[in-house]
FISEMAR-495479 format. One record per residue (C-alpha): residue number from 0; y, x, z. Coordinates in steps of 0.2 Angstrom, whole numbers, plus 5000, padded with zeros to 4 digits. Example, Ala and Ser with C-alpha at 12.3 -4.5 7.8 and 13.67 -1.06 7.14 Angstrom:
BEGIN
{i 0; c2 4978; c1 5062; c3 5039}
{i 1; c2 4995; c1 5068; c3 5036}
REM end
This chain:
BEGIN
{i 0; c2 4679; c1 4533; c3 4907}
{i 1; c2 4662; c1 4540; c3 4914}
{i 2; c2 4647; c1 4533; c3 4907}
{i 3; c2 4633; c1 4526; c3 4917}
{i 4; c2 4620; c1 4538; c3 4925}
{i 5; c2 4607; c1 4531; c3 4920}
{i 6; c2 4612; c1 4532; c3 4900}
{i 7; c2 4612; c1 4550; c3 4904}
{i 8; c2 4597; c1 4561; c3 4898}
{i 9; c2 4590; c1 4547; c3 4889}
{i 10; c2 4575; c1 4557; c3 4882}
{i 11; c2 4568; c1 4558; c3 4899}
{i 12; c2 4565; c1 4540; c3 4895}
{i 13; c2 4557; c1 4528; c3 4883}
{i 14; c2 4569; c1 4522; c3 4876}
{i 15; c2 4570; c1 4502; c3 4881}
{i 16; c2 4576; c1 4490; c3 4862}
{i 17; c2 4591; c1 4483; c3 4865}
{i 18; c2 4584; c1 4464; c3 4867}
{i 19; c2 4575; c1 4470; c3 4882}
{i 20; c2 4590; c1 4478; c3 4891}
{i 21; c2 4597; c1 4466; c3 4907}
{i 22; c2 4616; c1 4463; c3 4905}
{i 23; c2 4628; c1 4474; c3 4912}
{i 24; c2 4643; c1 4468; c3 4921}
{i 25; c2 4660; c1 4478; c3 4916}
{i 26; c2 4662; c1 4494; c3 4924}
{i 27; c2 4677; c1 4498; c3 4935}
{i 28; c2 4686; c1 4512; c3 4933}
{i 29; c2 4680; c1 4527; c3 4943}
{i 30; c2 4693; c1 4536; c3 4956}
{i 31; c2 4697; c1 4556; c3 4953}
{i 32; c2 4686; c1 4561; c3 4969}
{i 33; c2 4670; c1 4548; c3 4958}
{i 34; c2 4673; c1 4559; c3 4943}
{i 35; c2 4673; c1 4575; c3 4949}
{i 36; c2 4656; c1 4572; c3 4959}
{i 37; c2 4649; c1 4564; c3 4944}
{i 38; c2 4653; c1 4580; c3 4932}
{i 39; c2 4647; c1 4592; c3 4944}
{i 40; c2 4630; c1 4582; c3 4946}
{i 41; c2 4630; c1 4577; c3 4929}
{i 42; c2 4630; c1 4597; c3 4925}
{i 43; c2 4617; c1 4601; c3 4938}
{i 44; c2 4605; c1 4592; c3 4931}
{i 45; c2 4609; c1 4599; c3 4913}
{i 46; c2 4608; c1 4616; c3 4918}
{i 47; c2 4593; c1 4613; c3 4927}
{i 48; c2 4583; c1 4606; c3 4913}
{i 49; c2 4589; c1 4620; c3 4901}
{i 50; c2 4583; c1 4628; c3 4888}
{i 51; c2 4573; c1 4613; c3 4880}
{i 52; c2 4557; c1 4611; c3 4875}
{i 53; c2 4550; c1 4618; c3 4859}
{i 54; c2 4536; c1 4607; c3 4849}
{i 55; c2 4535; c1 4623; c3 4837}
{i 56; c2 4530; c1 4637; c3 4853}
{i 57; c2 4522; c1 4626; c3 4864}
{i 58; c2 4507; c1 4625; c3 4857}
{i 59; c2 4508; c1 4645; c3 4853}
{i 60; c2 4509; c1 4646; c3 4872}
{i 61; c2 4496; c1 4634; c3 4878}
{i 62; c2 4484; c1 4644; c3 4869}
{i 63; c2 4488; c1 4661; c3 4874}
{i 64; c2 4487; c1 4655; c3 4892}
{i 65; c2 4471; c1 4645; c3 4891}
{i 66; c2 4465; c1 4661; c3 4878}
{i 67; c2 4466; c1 4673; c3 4894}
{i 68; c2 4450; c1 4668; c3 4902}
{i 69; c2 4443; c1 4658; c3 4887}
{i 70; c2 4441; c1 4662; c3 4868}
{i 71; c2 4452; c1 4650; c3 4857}
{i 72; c2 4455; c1 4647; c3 4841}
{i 73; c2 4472; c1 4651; c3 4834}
{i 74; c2 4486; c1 4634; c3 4837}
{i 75; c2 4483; c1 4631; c3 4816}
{i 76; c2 4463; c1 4629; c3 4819}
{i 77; c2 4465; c1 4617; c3 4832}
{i 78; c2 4460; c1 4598; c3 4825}
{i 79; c2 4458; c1 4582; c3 4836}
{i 80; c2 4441; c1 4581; c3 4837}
{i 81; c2 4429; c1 4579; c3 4853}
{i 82; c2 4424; c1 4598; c3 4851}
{i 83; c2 4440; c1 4603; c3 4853}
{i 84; c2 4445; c1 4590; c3 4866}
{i 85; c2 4430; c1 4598; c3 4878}
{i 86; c2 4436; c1 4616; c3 4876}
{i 87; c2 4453; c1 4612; c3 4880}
{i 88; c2 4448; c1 4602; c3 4895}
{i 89; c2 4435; c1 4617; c3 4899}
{i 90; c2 4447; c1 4632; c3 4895}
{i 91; c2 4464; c1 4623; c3 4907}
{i 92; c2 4451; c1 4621; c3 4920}
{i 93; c2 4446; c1 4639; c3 4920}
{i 94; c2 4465; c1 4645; c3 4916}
{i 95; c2 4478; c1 4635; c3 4925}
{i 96; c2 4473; c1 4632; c3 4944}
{i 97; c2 4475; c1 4614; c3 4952}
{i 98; c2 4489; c1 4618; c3 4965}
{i 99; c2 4503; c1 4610; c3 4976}
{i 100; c2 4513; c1 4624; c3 4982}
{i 101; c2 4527; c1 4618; c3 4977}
{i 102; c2 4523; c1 4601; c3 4985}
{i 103; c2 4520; c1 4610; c3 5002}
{i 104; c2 4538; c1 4619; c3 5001}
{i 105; c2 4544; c1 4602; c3 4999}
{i 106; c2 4552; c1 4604; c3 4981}
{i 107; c2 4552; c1 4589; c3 4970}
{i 108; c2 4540; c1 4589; c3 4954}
{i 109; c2 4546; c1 4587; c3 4937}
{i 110; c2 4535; c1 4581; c3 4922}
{i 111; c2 4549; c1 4585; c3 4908}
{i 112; c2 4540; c1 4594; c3 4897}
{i 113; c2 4553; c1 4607; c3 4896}
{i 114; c2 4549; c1 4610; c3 4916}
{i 115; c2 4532; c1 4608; c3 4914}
{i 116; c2 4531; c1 4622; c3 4902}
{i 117; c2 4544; c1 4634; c3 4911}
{i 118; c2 4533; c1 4632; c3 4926}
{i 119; c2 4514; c1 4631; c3 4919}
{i 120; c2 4516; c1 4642; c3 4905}
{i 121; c2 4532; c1 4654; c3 4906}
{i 122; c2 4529; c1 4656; c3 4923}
{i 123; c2 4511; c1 4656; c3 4925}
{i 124; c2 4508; c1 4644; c3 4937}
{i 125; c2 4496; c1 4630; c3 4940}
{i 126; c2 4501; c1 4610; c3 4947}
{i 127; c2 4494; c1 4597; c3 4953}
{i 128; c2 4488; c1 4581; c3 4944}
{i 129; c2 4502; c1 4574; c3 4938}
{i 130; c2 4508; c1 4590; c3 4930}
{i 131; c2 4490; c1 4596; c3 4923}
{i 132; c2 4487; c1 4582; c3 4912}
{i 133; c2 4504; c1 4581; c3 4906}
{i 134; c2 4503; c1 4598; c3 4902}
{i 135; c2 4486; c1 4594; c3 4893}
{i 136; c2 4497; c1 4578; c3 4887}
{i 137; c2 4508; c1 4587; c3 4877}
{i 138; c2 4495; c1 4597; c3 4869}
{i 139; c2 4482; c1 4586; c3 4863}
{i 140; c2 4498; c1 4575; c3 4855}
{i 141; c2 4504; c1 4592; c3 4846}
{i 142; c2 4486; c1 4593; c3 4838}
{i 143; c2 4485; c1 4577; c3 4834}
{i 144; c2 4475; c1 4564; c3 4846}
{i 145; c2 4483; c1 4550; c3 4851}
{i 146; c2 4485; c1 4548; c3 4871}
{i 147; c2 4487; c1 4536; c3 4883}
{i 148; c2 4492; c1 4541; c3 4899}
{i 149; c2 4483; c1 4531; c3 4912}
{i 150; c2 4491; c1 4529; c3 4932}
{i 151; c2 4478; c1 4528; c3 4945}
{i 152; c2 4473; c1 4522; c3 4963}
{i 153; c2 4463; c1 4534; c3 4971}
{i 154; c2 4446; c1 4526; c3 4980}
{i 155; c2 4437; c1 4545; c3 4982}
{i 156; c2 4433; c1 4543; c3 5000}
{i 157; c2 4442; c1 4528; c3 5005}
{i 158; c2 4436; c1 4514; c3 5016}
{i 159; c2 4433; c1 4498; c3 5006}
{i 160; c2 4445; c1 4487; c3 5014}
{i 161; c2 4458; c1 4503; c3 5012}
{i 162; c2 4473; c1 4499; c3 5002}
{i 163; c2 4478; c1 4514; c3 4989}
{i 164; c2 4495; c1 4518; c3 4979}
{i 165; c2 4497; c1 4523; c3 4962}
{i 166; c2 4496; c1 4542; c3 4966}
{i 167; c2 4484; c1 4547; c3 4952}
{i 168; c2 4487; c1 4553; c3 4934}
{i 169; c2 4474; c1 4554; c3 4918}
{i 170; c2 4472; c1 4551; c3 4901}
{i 171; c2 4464; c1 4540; c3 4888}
{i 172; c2 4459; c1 4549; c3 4871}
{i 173; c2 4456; c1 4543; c3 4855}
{i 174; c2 4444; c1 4551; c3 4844}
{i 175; c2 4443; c1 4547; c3 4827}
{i 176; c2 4424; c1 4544; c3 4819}
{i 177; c2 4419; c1 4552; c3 4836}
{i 178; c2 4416; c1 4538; c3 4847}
{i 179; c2 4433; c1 4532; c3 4850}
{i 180; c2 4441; c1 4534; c3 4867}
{i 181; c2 4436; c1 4545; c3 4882}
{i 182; c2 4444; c1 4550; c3 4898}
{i 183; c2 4451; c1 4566; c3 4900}
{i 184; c2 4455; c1 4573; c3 4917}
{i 185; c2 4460; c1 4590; c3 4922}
{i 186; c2 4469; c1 4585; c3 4937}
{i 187; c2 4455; c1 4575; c3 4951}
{i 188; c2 4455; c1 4592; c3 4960}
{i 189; c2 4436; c1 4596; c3 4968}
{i 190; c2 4429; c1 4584; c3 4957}
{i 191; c2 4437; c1 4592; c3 4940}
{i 192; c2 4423; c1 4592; c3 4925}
{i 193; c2 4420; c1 4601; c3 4910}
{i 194; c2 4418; c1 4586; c3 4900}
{i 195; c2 4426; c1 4572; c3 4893}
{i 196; c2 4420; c1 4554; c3 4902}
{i 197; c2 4419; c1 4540; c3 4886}
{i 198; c2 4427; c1 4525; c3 4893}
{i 199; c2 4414; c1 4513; c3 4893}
{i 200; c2 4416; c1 4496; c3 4902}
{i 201; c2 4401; c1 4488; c3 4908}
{i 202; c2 4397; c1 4472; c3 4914}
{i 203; c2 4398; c1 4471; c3 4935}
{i 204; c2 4378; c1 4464; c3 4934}
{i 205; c2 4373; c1 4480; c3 4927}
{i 206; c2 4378; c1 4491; c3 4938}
{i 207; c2 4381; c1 4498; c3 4955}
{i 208; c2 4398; c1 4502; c3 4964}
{i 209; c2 4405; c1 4507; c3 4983}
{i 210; c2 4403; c1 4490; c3 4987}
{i 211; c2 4390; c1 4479; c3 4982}
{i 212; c2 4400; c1 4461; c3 4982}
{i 213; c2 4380; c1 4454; c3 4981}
{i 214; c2 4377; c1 4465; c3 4997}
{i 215; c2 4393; c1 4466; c3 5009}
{i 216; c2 4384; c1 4473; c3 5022}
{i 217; c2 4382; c1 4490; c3 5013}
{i 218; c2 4390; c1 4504; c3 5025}
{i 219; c2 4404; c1 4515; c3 5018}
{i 220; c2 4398; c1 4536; c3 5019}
{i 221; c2 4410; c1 4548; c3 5017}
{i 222; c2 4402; c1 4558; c3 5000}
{i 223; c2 4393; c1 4573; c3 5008}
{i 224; c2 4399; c1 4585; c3 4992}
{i 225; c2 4414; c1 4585; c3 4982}
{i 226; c2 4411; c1 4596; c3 4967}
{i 227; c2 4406; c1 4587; c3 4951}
{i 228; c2 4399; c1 4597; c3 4937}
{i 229; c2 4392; c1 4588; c3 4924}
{i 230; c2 4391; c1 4598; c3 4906}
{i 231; c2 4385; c1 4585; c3 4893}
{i 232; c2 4394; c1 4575; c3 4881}
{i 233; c2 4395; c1 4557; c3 4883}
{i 234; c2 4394; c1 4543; c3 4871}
{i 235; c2 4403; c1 4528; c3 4871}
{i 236; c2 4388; c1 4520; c3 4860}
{i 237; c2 4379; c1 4519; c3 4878}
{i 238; c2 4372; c1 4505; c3 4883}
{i 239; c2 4370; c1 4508; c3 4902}
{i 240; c2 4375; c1 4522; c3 4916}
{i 241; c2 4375; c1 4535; c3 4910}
{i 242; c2 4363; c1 4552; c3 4917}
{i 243; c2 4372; c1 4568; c3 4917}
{i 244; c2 4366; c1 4583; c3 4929}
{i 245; c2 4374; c1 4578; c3 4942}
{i 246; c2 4371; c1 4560; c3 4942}
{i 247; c2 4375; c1 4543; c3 4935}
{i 248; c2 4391; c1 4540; c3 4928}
{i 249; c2 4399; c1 4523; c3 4921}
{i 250; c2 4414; c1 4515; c3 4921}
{i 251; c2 4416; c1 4496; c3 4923}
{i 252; c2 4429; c1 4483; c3 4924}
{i 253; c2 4432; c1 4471; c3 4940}
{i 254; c2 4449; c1 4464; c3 4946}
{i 255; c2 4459; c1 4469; c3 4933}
{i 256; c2 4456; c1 4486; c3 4935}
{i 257; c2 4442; c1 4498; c3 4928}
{i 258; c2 4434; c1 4510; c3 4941}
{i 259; c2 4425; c1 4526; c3 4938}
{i 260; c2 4412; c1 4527; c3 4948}
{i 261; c2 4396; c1 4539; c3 4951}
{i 262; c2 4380; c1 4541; c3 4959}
{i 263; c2 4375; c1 4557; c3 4966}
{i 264; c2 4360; c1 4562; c3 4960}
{i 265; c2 4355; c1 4572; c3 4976}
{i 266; c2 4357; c1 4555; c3 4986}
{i 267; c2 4343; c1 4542; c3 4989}
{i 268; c2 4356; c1 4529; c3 4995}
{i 269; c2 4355; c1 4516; c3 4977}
{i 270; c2 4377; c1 4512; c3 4982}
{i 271; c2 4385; c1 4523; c3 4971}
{i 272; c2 4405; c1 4527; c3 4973}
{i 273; c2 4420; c1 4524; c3 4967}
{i 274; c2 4431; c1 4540; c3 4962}
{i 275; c2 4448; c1 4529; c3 4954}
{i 276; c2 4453; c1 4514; c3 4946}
{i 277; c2 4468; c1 4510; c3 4934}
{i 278; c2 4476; c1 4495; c3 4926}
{i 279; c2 4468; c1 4487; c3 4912}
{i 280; c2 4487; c1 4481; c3 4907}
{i 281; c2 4492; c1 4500; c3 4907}
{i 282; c2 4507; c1 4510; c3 4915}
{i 283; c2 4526; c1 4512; c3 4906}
{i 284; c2 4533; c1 4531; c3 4909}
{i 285; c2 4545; c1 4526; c3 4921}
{i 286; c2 4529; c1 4520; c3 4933}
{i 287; c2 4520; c1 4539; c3 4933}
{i 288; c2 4539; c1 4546; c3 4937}
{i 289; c2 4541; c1 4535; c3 4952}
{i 290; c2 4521; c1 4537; c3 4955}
{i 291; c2 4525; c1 4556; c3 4954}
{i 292; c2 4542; c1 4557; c3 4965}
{i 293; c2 4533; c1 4545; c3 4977}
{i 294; c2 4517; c1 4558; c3 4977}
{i 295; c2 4527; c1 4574; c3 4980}
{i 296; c2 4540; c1 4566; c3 4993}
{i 297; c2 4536; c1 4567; c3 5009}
{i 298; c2 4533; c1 4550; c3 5012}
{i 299; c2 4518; c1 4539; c3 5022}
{i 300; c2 4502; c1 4542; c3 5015}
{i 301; c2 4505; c1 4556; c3 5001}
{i 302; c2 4489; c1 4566; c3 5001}
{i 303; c2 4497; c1 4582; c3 4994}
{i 304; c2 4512; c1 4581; c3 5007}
{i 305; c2 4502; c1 4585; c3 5022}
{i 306; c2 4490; c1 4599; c3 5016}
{i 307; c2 4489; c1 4616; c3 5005}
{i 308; c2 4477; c1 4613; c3 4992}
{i 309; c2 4472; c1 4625; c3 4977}
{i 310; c2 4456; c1 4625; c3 4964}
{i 311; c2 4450; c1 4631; c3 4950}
{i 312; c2 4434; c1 4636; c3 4942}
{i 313; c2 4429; c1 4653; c3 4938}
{i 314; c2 4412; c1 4655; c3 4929}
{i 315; c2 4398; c1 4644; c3 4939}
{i 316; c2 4407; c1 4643; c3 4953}
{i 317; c2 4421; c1 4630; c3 4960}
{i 318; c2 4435; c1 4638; c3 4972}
{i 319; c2 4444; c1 4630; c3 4981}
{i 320; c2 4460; c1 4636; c3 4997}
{i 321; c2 4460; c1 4619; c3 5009}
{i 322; c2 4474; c1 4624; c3 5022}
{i 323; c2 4469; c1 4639; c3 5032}
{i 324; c2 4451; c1 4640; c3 5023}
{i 325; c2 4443; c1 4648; c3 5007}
{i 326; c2 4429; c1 4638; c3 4999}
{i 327; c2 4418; c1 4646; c3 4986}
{i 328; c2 4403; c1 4637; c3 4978}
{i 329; c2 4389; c1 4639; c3 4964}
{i 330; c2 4387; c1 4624; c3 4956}
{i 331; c2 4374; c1 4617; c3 4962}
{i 332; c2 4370; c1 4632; c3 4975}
{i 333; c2 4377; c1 4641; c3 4989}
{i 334; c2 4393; c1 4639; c3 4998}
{i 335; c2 4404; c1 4651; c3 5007}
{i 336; c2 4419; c1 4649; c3 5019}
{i 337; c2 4431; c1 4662; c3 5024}
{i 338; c2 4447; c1 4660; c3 5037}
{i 339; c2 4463; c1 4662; c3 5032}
{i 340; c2 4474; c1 4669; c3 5045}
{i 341; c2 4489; c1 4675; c3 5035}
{i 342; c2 4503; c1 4672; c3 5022}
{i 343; c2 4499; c1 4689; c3 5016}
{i 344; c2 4479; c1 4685; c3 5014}
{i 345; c2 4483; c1 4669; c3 5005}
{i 346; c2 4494; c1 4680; c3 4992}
{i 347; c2 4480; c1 4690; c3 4991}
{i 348; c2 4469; c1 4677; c3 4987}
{i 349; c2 4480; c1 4667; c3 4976}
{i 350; c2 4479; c1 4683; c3 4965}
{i 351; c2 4462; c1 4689; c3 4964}
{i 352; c2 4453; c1 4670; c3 4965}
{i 353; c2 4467; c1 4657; c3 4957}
{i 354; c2 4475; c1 4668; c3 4943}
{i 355; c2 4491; c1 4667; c3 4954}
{i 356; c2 4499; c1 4683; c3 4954}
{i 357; c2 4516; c1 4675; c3 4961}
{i 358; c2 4525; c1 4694; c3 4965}
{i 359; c2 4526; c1 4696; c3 4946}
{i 360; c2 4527; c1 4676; c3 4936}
{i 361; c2 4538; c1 4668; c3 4951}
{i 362; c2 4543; c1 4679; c3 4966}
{i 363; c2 4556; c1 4665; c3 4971}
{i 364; c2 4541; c1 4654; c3 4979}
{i 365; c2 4532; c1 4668; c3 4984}
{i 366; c2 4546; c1 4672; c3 4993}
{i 367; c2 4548; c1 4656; c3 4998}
{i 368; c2 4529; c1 4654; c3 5007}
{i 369; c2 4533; c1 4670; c3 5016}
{i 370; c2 4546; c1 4659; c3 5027}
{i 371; c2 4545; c1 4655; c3 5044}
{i 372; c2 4545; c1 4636; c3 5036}
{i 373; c2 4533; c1 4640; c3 5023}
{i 374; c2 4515; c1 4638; c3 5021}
{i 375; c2 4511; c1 4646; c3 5038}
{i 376; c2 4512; c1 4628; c3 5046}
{i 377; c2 4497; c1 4625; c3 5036}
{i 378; c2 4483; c1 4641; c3 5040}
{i 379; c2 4486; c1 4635; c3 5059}
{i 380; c2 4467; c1 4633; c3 5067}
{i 381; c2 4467; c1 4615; c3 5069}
REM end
């Protein structure tokens, strides 16, 4: 008798107590042709997630990635404290590049830890958001902080009135003796920050947010920058928004949901923005794996379906590939622009910018881009 599918690879789930499992009618006996297909899938997806992941070198091979561009401490000196919180947030930022090249060659993404290491680690590659805080995930859990992944509906540059998915993934921290939980986020690509945000849930009369439900006729403005930079610590002790360098930050909870929002502090306009919002009831694991299939698929509405996007950071400045255009900016300063024309100048850039050497860590995808159904459809001039 074959056992059900869905008992198979049961780590990939949490696993569900007995008293909440739905009753299962009695299996019929599967025919010879059944059984075959259901082995050789079965086996597929064994091999495919081989070898398994290691507790006891992960943490040895976060370090030494993160280590290549910024100093850390060994795996043993690492404790869960908001110091340490920071540099990671900081350090994987600088190290691992925001990227959905595997999204844009139409591949699905996996967040089992095993293939989140192989891919992000052994292979040196960077992932999108789904895969950067799991990778971050699975780090802060082997020091010792307690997480709580958080699923997301984005509201960066969306009308009011415009409904949003859950395509977003980010995580709430605790901190012991340190203020207690904060919002870590290394995968809101453009807007990434070197800090940890304090989650800190405001009353709706205090403050300001994309749409003022006192003021309905505040117009929507598309945001005129998208790089966020803000260096300082923040406190849950607040007491109001709260000023960074780049503007006011706050959280707040409306709806069932709590937003982050921010006000530039270039802008004169008083309406702040809404950048996401997630449950206050909180996601299961089986939510961020359909989230993250439904992201990755090419499906209505995925953002990272329809466009090549990579970033990262890289001293004081924020880079970032769009399609067919290279973007570099200093904080707070200058921007630059340069056309990309060919496969063979995005490889270039990929290596020199983006700390993506693919002809060495994973010459399969490069390969891959270099197809006539590759990346080229997206360094077309609109």
């Amino acid at each position: 008798r074959v056992p059900l599918l869905a008992h198979q690879r049961i780590s990939n789930f949490k696993k569900i107590q007995a008293s909440d499992r739905p009753p299962t009618r009695p299996l019929r006996r599967p025919s010879k042709s059944s059984t075959a297909c259901t082995r050789t899938i079965m086996a597929a997806v064994v091999d495919a997630h081989a070898p398994a992941f290691s507790p006891e070198t992960f943490l040895a091979k976060y370090v030494a990635r993160l280590g290549e561009v910024v100093d850390m401490p060994s795996p043993g000196d690492l404790k869960p404290t908001l110091e340490v919180l920071t540099l990671m947030m900081d350090a994987q930022t600088r190290s691992v590049p925001f990227e959905n090249i595997d999204v844009a060659l139409r591949k699905t993404i996996s967040m089992e830890p095993e293939d989140v290491t192989r891919k992000m680690l052994d292979q040196k590659r960077g992932g999108y958001c789904f895969e950067q805080n799991t990778l971050l995930k699975l780090a802060l859990e082997l020091i010792g902080f307690t997480v709580t992944p958080l699923l997301c509906r984005v509201r960066w540059g969306k009308r009011p009135d415009e409904n949003t998915a859950f395509t977003h993934m980010c995580l709430k921290v605790d901190v012991e003796g340190e203020g207690g939980s904060y919002l870590a986020d290394v995968g809101f690509a453009g807007t990434n920050r070197f800090v940890t945000m304090s989650i800190l849930v405001l009353p709706f009369s205090c403050l300001c947010c994309c749409v003022d439900r006192h003021h309905p006729t505040v117009s929507y403005r598309v945001p005129k920058r998208c790089i966020l930079y803000s260096i300082e610590p923040i406190s849950l002790n607040a007491t109001g928004p709260l000023e960074l360098s780049d503007g006011t930050w706050w959280t707040e909870e409306r709806d069932g949901y709590v937003f982050l929002s921010m006000k530039d502090r270039e802008e004169e306009e008083t309406v702040g923005r809404d950048l996401y919002c997630w449950s206050t009831t909180g996601c299961m694991y089986p939510d961020l794996l359909q989230a993250n299939h439904w992201s990755c698929t090419k499906v209505p509405g995925a953002r990272f379906t329809g466009q090549l996007f990579v970033a990262i950071t890289s001293g004081q400045e924020k880079l970032h590939i769009m399609n067919n255009t290279f973007v570099r900016r200093v904080m707070g300063g200058s921007k630059e622009t340069t056309a990309i024309e060919s496969t063979g100048q995005l490889e270039e850039l990929l290596r020199t910018h983006f700390r993506l050497d693919l002809g060495v860590s994973d010459p399969e995808t490069l390969a891959a881009m270099s197809k006539g159904d590759g990346v080229a459809r997206y360094l077309q001039p609109k």
